[in-house]
Short mmCIF file of the C-alpha atoms (twelve columns), coordinates in Angstrom:
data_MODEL
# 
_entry.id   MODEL 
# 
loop_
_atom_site.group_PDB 
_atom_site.id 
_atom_site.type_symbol 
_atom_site.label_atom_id 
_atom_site.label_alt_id 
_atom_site.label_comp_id 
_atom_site.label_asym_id 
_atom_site.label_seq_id 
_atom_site.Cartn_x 
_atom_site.Cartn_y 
_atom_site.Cartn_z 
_atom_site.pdbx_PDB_model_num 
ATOM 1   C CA . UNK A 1   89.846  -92.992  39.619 1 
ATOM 2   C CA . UNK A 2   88.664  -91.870  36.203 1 
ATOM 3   C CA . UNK A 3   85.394  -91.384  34.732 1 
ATOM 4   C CA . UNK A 4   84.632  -92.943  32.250 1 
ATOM 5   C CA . UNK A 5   80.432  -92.746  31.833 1 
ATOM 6   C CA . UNK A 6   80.288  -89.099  31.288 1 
ATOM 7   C CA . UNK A 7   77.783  -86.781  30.582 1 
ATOM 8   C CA . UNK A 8   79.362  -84.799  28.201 1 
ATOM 9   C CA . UNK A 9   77.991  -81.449  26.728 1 
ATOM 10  C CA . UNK A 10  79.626  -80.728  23.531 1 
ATOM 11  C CA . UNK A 11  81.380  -77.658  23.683 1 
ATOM 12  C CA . UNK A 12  81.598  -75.387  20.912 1 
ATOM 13  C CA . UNK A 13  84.702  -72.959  21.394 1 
ATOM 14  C CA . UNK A 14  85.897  -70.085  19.556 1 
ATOM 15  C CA . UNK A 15  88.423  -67.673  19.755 1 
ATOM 16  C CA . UNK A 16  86.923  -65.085  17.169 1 
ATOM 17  C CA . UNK A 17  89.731  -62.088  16.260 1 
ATOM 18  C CA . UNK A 18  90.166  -59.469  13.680 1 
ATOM 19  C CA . UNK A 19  93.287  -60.954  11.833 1 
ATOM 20  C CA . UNK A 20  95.771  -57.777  11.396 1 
ATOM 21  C CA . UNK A 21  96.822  -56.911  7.973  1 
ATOM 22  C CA . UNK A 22  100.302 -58.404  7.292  1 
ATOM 23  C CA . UNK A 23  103.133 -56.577  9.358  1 
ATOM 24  C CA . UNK A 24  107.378 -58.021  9.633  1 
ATOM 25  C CA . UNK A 25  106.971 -56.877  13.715 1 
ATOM 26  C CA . UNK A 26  104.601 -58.284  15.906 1 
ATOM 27  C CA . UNK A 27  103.942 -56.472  20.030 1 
ATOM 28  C CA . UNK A 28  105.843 -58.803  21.907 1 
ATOM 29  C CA . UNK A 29  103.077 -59.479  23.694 1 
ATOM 30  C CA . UNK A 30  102.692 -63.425  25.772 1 
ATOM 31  C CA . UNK A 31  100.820 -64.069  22.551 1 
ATOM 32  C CA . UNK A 32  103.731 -62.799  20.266 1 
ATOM 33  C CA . UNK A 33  106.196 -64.702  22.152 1 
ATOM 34  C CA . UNK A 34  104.052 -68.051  21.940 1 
ATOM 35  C CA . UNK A 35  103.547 -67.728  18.053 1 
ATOM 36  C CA . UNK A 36  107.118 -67.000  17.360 1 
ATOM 37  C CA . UNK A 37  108.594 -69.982  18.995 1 
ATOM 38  C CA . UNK A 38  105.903 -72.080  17.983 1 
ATOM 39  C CA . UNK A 39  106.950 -70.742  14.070 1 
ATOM 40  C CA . UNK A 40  110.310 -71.371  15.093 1 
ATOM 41  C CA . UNK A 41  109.660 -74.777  16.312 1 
ATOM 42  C CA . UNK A 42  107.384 -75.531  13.107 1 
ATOM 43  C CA . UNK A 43  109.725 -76.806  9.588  1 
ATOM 44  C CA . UNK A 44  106.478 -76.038  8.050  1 
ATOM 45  C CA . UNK A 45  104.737 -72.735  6.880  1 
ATOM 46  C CA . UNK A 46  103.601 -71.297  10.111 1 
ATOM 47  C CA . UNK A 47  101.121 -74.164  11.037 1 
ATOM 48  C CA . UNK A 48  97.970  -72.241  12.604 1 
ATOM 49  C CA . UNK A 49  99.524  -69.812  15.314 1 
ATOM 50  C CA . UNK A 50  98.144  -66.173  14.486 1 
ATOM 51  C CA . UNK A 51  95.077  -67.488  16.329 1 
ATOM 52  C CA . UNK A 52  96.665  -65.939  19.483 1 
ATOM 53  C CA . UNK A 53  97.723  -62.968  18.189 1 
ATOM 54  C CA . UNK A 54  94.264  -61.866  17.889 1 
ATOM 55  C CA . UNK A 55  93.712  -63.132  20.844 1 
ATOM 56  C CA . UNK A 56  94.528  -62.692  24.551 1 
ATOM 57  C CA . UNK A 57  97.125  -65.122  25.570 1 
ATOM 58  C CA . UNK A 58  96.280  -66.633  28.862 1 
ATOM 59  C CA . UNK A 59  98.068  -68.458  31.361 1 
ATOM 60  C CA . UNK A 60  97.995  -72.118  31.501 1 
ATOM 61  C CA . UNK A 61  95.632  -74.301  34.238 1 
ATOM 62  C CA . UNK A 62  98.214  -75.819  35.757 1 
ATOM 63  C CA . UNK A 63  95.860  -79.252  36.097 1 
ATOM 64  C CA . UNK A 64  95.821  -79.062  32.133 1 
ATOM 65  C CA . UNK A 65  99.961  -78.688  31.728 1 
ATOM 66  C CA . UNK A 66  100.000 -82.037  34.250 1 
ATOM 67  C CA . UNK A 67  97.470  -83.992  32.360 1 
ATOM 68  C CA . UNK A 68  99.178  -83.240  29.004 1 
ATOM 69  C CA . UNK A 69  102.378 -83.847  30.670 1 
ATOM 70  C CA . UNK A 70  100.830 -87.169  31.701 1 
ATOM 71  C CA . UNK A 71  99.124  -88.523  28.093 1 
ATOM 72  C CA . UNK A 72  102.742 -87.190  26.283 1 
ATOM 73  C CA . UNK A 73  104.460 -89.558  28.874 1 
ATOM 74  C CA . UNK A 74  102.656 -92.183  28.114 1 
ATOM 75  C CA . UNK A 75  102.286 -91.819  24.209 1 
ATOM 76  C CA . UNK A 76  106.029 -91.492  24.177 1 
ATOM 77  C CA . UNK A 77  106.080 -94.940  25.244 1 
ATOM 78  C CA . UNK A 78  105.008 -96.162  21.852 1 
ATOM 79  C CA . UNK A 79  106.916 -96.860  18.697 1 
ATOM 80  C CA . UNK A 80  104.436 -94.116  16.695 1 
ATOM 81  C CA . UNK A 81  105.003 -91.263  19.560 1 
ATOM 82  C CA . UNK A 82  108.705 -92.135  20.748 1 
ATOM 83  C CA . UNK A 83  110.100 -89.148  19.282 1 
ATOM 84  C CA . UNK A 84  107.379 -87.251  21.964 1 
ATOM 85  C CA . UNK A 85  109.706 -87.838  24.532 1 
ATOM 86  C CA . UNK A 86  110.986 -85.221  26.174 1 
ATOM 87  C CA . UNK A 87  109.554 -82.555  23.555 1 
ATOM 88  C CA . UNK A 88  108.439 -79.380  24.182 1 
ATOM 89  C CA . UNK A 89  104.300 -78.624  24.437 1 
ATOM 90  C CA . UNK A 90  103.023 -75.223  23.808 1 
ATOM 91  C CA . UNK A 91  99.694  -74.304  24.451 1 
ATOM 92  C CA . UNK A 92  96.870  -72.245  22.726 1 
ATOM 93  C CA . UNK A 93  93.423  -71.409  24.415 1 
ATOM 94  C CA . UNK A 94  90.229  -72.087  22.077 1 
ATOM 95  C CA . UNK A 95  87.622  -69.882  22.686 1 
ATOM 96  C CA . UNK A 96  86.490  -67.209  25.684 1 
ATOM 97  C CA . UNK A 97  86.264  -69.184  28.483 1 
ATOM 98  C CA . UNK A 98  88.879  -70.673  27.269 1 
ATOM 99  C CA . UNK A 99  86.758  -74.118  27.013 1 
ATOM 100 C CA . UNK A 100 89.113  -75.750  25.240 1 
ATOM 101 C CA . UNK A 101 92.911  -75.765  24.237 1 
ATOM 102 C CA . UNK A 102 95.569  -76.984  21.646 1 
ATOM 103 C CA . UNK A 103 98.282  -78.302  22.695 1 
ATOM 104 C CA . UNK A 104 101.126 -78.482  20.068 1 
ATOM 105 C CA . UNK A 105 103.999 -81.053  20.802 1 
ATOM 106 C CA . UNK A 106 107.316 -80.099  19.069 1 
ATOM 107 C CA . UNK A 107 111.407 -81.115  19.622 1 
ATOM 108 C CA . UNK A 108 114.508 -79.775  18.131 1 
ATOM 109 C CA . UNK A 109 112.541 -77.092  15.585 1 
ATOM 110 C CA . UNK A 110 110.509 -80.292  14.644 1 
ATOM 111 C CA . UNK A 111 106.651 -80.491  15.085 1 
ATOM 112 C CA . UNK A 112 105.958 -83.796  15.877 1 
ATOM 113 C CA . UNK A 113 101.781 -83.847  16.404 1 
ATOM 114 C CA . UNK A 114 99.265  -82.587  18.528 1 
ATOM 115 C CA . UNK A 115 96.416  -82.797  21.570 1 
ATOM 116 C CA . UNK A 116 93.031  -81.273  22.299 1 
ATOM 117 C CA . UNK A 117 91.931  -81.172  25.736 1 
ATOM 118 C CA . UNK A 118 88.378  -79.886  26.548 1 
ATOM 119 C CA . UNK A 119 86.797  -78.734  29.427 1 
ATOM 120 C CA . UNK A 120 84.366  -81.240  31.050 1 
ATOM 121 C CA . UNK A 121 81.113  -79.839  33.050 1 
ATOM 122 C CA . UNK A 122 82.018  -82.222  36.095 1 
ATOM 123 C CA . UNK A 123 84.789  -80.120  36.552 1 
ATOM 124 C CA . UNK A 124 88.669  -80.627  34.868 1 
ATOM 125 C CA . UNK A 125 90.001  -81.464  31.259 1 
ATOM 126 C CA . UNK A 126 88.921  -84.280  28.808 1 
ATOM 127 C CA . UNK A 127 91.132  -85.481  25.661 1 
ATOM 128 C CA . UNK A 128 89.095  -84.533  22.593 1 
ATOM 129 C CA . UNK A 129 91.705  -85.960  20.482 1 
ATOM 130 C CA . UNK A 130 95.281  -86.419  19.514 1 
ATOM 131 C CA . UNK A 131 97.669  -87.057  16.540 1 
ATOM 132 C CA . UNK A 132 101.250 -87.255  15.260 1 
ATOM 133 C CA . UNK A 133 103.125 -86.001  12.431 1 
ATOM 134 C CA . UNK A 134 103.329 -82.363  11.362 1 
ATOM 135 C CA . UNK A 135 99.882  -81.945  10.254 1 
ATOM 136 C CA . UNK A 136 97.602  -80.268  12.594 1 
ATOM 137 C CA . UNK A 137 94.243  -78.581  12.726 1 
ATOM 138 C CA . UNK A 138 94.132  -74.853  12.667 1 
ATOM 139 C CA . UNK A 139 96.901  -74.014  9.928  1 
ATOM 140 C CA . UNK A 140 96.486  -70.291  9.251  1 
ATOM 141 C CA . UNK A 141 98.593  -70.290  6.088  1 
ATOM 142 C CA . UNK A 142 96.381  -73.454  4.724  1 
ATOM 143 C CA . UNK A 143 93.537  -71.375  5.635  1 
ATOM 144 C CA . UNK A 144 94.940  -68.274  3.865  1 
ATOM 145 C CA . UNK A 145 95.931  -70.856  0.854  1 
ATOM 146 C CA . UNK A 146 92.456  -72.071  0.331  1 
ATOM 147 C CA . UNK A 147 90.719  -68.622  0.917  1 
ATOM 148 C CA . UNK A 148 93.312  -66.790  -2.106 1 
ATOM 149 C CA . UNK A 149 92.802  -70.270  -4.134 1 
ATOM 150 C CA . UNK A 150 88.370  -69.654  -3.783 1 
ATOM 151 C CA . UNK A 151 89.376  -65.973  -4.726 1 
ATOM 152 C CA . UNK A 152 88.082  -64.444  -1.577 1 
ATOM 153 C CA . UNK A 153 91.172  -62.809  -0.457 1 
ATOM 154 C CA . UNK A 154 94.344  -61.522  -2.330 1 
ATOM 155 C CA . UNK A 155 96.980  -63.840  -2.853 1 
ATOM 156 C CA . UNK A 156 99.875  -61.931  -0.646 1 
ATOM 157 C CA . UNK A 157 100.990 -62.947  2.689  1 
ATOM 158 C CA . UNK A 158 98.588  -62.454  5.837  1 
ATOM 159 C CA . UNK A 159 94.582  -61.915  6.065  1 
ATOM 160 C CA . UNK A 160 92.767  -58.505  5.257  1 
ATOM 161 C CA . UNK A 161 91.963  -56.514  8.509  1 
ATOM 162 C CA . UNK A 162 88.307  -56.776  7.564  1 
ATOM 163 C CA . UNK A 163 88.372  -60.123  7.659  1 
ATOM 164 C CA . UNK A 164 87.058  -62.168  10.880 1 
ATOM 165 C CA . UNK A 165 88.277  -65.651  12.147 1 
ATOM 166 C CA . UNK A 166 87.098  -67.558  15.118 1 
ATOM 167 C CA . UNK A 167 88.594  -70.887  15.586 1 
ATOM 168 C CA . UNK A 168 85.966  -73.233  16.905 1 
ATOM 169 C CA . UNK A 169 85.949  -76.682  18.386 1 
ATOM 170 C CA . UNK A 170 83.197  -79.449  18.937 1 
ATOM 171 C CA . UNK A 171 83.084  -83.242  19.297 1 
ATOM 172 C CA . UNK A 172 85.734  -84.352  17.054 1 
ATOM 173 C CA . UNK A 173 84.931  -81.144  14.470 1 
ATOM 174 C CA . UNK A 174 87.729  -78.459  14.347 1 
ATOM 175 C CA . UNK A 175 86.471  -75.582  12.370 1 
ATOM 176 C CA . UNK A 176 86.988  -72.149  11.194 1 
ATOM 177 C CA . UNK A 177 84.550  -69.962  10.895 1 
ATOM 178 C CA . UNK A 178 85.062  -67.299  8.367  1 
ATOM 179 C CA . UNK A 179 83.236  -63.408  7.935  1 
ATOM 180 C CA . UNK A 180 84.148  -61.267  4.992  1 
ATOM 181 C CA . UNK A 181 82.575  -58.245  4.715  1 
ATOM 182 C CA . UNK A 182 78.732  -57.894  3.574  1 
ATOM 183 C CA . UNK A 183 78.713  -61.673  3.467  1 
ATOM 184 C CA . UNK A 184 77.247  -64.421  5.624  1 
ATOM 185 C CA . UNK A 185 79.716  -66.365  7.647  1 
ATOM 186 C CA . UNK A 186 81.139  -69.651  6.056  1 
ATOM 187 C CA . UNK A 187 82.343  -72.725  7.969  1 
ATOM 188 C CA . UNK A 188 85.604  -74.711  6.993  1 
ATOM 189 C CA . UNK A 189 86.924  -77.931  8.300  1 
ATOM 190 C CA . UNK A 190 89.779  -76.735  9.961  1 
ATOM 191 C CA . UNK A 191 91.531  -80.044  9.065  1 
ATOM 192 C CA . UNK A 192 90.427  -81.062  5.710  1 
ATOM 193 C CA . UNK A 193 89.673  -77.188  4.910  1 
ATOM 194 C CA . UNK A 194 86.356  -78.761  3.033  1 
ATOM 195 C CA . UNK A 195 83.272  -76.211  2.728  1 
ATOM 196 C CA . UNK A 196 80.780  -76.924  5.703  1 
ATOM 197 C CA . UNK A 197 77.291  -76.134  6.130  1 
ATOM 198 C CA . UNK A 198 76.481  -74.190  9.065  1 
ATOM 199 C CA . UNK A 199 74.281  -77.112  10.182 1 
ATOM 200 C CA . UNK A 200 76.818  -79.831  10.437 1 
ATOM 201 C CA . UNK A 201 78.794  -77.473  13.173 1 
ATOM 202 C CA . UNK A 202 75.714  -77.803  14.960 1 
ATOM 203 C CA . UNK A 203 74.859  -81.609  14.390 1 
ATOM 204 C CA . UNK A 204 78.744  -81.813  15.580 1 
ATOM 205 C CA . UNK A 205 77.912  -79.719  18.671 1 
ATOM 206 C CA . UNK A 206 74.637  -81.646  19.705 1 
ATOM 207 C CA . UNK A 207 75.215  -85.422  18.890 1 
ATOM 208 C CA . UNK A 208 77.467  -86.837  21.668 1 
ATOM 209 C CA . UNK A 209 75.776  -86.727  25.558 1 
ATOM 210 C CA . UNK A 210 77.337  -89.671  26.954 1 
ATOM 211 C CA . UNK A 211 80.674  -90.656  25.653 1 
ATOM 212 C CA . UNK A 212 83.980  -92.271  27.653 1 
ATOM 213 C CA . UNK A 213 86.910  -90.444  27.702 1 
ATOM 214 C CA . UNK A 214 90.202  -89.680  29.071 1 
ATOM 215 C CA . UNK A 215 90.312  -87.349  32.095 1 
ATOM 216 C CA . UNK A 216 92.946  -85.784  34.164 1 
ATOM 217 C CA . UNK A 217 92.002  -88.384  37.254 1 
ATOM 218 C CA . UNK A 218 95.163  -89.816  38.370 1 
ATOM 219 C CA . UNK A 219 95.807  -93.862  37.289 1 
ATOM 220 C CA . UNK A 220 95.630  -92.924  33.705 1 
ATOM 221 C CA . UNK A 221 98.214  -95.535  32.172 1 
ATOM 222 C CA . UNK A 222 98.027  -96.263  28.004 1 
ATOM 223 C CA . UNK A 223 97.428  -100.184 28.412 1 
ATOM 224 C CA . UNK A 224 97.289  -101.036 24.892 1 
ATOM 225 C CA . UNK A 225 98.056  -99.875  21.288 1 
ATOM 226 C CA . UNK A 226 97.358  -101.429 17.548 1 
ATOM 227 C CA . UNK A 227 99.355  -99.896  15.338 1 
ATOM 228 C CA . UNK A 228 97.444  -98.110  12.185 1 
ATOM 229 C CA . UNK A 229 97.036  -100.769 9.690  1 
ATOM 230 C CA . UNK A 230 99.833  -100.437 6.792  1 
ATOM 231 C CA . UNK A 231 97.655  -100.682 3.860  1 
ATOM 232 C CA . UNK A 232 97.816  -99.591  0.358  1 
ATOM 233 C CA . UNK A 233 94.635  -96.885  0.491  1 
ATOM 234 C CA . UNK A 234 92.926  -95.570  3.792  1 
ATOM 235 C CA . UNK A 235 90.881  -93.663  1.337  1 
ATOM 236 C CA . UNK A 236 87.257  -94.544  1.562  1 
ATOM 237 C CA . UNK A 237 86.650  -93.123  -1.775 1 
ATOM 238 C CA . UNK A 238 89.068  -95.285  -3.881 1 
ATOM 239 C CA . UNK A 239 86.908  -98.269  -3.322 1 
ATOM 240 C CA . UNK A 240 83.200  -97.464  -2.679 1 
ATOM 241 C CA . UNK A 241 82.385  -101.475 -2.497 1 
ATOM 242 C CA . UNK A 242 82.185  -100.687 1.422  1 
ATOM 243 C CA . UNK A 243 78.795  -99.036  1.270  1 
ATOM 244 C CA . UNK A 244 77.239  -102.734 0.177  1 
ATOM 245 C CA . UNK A 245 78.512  -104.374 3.351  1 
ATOM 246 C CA . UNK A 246 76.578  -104.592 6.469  1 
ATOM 247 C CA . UNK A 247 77.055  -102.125 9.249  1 
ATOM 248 C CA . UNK A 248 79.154  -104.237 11.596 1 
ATOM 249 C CA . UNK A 249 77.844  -104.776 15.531 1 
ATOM 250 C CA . UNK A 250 80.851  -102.368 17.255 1 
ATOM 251 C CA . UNK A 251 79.384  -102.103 21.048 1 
ATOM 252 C CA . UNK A 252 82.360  -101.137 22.903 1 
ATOM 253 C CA . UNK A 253 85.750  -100.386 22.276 1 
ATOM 254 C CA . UNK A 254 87.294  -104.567 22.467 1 
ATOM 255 C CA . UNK A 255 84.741  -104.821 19.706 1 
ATOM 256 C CA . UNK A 256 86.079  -102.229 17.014 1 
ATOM 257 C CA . UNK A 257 89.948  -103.366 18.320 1 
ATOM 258 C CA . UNK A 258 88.771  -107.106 17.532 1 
ATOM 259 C CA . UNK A 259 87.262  -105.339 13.686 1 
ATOM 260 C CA . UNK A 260 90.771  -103.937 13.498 1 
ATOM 261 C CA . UNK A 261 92.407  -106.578 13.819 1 
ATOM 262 C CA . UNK A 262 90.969  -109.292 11.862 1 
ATOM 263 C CA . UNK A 263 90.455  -106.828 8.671  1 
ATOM 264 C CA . UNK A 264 93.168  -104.623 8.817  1 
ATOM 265 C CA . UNK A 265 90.988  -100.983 8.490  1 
ATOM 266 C CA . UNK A 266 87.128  -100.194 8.568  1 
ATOM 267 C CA . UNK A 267 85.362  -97.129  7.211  1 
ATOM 268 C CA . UNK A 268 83.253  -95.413  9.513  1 
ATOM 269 C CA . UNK A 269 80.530  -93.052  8.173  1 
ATOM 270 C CA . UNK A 270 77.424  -90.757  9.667  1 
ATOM 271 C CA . UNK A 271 74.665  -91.414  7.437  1 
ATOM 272 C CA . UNK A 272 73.457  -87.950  6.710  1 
ATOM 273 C CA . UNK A 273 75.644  -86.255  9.277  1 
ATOM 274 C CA . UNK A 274 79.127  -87.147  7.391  1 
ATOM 275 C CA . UNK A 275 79.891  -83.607  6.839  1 
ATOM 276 C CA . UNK A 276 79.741  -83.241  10.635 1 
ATOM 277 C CA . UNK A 277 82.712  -85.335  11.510 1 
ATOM 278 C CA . UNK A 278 84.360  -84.674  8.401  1 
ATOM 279 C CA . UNK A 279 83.433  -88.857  7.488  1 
ATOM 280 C CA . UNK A 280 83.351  -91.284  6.052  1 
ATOM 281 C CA . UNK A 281 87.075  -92.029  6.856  1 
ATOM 282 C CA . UNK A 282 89.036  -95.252  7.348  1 
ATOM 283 C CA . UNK A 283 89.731  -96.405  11.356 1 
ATOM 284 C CA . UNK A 284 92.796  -98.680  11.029 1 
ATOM 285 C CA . UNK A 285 93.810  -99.076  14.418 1 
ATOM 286 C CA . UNK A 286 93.289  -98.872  18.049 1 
ATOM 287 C CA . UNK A 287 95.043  -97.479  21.775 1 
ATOM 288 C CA . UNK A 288 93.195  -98.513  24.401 1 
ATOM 289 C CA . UNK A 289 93.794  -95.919  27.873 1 
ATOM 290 C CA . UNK A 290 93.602  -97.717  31.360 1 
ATOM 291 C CA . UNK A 291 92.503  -95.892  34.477 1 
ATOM 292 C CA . UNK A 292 92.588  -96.833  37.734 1 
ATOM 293 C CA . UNK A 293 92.011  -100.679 38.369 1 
ATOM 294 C CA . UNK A 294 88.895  -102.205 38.052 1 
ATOM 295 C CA . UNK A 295 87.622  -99.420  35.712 1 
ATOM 296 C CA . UNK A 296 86.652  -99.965  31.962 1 
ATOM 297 C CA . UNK A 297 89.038  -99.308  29.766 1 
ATOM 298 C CA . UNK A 298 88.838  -96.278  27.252 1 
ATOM 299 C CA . UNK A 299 89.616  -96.236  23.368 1 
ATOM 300 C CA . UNK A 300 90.753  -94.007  20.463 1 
ATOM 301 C CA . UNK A 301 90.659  -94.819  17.032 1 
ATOM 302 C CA . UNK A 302 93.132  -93.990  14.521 1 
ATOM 303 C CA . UNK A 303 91.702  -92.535  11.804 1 
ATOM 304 C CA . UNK A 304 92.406  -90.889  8.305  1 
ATOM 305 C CA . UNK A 305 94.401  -91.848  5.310  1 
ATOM 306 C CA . UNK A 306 97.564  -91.842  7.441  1 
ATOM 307 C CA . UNK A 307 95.883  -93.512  10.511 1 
ATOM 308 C CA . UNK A 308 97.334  -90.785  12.752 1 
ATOM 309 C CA . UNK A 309 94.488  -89.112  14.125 1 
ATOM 310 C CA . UNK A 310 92.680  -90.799  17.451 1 
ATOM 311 C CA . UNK A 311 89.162  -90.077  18.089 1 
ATOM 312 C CA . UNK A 312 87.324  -91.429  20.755 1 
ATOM 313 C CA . UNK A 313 85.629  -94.218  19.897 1 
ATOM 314 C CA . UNK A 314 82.811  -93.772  22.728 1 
ATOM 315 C CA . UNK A 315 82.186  -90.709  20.062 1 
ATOM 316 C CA . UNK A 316 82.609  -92.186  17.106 1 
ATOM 317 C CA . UNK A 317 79.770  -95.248  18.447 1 
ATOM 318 C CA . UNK A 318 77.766  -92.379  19.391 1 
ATOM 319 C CA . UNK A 319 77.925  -90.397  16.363 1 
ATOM 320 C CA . UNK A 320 77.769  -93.099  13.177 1 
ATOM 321 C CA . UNK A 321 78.624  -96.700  12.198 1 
ATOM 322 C CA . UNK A 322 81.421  -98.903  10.998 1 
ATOM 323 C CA . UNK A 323 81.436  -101.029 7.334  1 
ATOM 324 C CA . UNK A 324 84.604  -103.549 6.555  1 
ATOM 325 C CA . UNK A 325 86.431  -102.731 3.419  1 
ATOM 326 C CA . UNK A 326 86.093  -105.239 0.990  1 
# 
C-alpha cells in the first residue's frame, strides 16, 4: 500500500565539487563513464553531467532503479511520455548521503525528460518531480553560459578550478549554489538559472511537512492524466489581470483537476515566497497516481510555459495559492 499522508522533511541535497579546469580526457572513472554516455545520449550541449565528475559515482539502490522502472512504465503509457518506452535511465546521486537522485530518461541518442526521486525519513524513495522534453534541471553548460554572460568567469569551455559547485535539491527548488573566490556564495535556479536569495533556498527547504506523494510501495498505477492545456501563453507575466482575481478554494487534488479543466490553465503563486519555487507559473494540467485500492489518490501538476513539468500538488497546496487567468 502507499503512503500517502506523509511527514515529509524537506531535504536539502548537494553534491558540492571543485569543477576541473577544462581537459579533452577525462579518468575513466564510473563517473566518467556515466557522463560520457549520458553526453552521448544528449543532442544537446552536454545537459548538466560534470556534476559527477566531481563527484564520487555511486552505485544505484536497487529499490530506486525498480521504482523508476515502475513510474517510466507507467508514464510511457501516455500520449506525452510514449516515446519513454523502453528508453534508457541513467542515474546521478544529489548530495552526500546521496539523499536524493536524478534520473535522466533518454532513447536512441535522444533525451526525452527527466525524474527526481528523494529519500523519505520513513524509509525508501519519494517522486519529487518529473518532466519531458530535453530540458532538464542541472545543465552545466547553461550554468557556464549564464556565469561568462554575468562576467564572472571567462567565456571558454569548462569552469575555473577555483570555482565551487554544489548541486542542491529541496521541495520542488533545484539549485546551484555557486563560490568564486573571495566572494560570498550565490544561489541560482538550476532550472530557470534566475538569481536567488539565499533565503528562498531555505523558505524552499522548510515550507512543506505534510505533503502526498508517490512512493516506491507496490500498487502504484497512473489512473488518470489531463493533458497540459494548449494555449496561446502559459506565461504569467504576459497578462498580469490574474493578480485581481480571487484565490480559488483548491483543497485536494479533484479540486485543482476540476480548475483545470473548466479554465484551461491557472497561475499559481507564493505570496512573498515566489522566488522559492521559482513562481508564479501557469498549472495547465493534471496526472493523477493511484495506489493500492481504497487509498486516496495522488496528483502532479503540470507546470511552466510548456506544461511539462509535474509538481506535486500536495506541495504546491502547501506552499502557495492558485488565481484563474482571465
Amino acid at each position: 500500500m502507499v503512503s500517502l499522508a506523509l511527514k515529509v522533511t524537506a531535504l536539502t541535497c548537494a553534491v558540492s565539487c571543485a569543477w576541473p579546469a577544462w581537459s579533452p580526457a577525462v579518468p575513466q572513472s564510473a563517473a566518467a563513464v556515466g557522463i560520457a554516455a549520458a553526453k552521448a545520449a544528449s543532442p544537446a550541449r552536454a545537459a548538466l553531467l560534470r556534476i559527477a565528475a566531481g563527484s564520487d559515482m555511486q552505485a544505484v539502490p536497487a529499490p530506486l532503479e525498480s521504482f523508476a522502472g515502475s513510474v517510466v512504465r507507467e508514464l510511457s503509457a501516455q500520449s506525452e511520455f510514449q516515446q519513454w518506452d523502453g528508453a534508457a535511465i541513467d542515474y546521478y546521486p544529489l548530495g552526500p548521503g546521496t539523499h536524493s537522485w536524478l534520473a535522466v530518461v533518454s532513447k536512441d541518442s535522444k533525451q526525452l525528460g527527466y525524474l527526481i526521486f528523494t529519500a523519505r525519513e520513513e524509509g525508501g524513495y519519494m517522486l519529487s518531480e518529473y518532466g519531458s522534453g530535453p530540458a532538464i534541471p542541472y545543465s552545466s553548460d547553461a550554468l557556464h553560459d549564464r556565469l561568462a554572460e554575468d562576467g564572472l568567469i571567462p567565456d571558454h569551455p569548462g569552469l575555473p578550478a577555483n570555482v565551487q559547485i554544489q548541486a542542491q535539491y529541496s521541495a520542488m527548488l533545484p539549485v546551484w549554489k555557486v563560490t568564486l573566490p573571495g566572494k560570498p556564495a550565490m544561489y541560482i535556479n538550476a532550472l530557470t538559472l534566475e538569481l536567488l536569495p539565499a533565503n528562498a533556498v531555505y523558505a524552499s527547504t522548510a515550507s512543506v511537512s505534510k505533503t502526498a506523494v508517490v512512493t516506491n510501495q507496490n500498487g502504484l498505477r497512473l489512473e488518470a492524466s489531463s493533458p497540459a492545456a494548449k494555449i496561446d501563453s502559459n506565461d504569467p507575466y504576459d497578462d498580469l489581470l490574474w493578480m485581481t482575481s480571487p484565490r480559488l478554494n483548491i483543497r485536494r487534488g479533484d479540486d485543482l483537476l476540476k480548475a483545470v479543466a473548466s479554465g484551461g490553465s491557472l497561475i499559481f503563486t507564493a505570496p512573498g515566497r515566489n522566488a522559492s519555487y521559482g513562481a508564479p507559473f501557469a498549472v495547465s494540467g493534471i496526472q493523477t497516481w493511484s495506489p493500492a485500492a481504497g487509498a486516496p489518490a495522488v496528483s502532479y501538476a503540470a507546470t511552466g510555459r510548456a506544461g511539462t513539468r509535474y509538481l506535486p500538488v500536495s506541495m504546491l497546496m502547501a506552499a502557495g495559492e492558485f488565481h484563474a487567468r482571465p
